[in-house]
C-alpha positions in Angstrom: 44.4 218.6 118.3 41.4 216.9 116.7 42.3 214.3 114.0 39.2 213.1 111.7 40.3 210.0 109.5 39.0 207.0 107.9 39.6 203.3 108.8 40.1 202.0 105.4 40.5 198.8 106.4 37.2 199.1 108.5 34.6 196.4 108.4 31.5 199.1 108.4 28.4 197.1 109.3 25.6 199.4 108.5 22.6 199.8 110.1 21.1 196.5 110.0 24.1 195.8 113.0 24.2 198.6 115.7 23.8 196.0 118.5 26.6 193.6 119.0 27.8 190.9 121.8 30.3 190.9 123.1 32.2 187.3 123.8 34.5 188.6 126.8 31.2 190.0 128.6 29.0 187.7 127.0 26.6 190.8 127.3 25.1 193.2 124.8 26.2 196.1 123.6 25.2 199.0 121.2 27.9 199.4 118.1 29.1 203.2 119.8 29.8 201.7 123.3 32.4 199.2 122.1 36.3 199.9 120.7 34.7 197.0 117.7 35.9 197.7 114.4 32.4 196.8 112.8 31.1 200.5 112.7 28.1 202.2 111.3 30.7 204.1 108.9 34.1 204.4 108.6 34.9 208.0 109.7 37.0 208.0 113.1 37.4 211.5 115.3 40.6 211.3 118.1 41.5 214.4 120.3 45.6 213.9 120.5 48.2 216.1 122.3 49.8 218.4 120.0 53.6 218.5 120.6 55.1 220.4 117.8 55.8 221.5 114.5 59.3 220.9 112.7 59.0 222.2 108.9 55.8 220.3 107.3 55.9 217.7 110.2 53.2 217.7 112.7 54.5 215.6 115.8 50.9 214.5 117.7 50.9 212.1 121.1 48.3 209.1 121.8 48.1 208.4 118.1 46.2 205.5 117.6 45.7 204.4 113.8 47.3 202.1 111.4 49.3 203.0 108.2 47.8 204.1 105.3 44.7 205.9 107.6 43.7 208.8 105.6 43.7 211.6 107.9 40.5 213.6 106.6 40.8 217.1 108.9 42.8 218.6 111.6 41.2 221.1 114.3 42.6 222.8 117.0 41.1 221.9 120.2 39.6 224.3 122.7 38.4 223.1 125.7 35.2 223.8 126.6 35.1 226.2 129.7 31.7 227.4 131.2 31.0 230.4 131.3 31.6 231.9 134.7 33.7 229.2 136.1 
């Protein structure tokens, strides 16, 4: 499954930030190569394992978000298969 949500707790730094350093490496680092929570925008996309369905319960694995994350969509995910492979 594909889960798009929001961080609403996120701390979105807009453009005028997209490079950022990073005190463990003490290197740089553009804003979409690091796990930082100071993000162009607040809009998150996960692909999690779908495990089942038990009346309007959707049980998902590798779930990584907080409470209160507004979960904006759900997809089904297909995985991408060349064709003639």
């Amino acid at each position: 499954m594909v889960v798009i949500l929001g961080f609403h707790n996120s701390n979105a730094s807009g453009p005028e930030k997209p490079i950022q350093k990073l005190s463990y490496l003490n290197k740089i680092r553009g804003v979409f190569s690091t796990s930082s929570t100071h993000r162009q925008n607040s809009i998150r996309l996960s692909v999690l394992k779908f495990l089942d369905v038990t009346d309007n319960i959707v049980r998902l694995r590798r779930l990584d978000l907080y409470d209160e994350n507004p979960i904006l969509d759900i997809k089904s995910y297909i995985k991408y298969k060349p064709e003639g492979r």
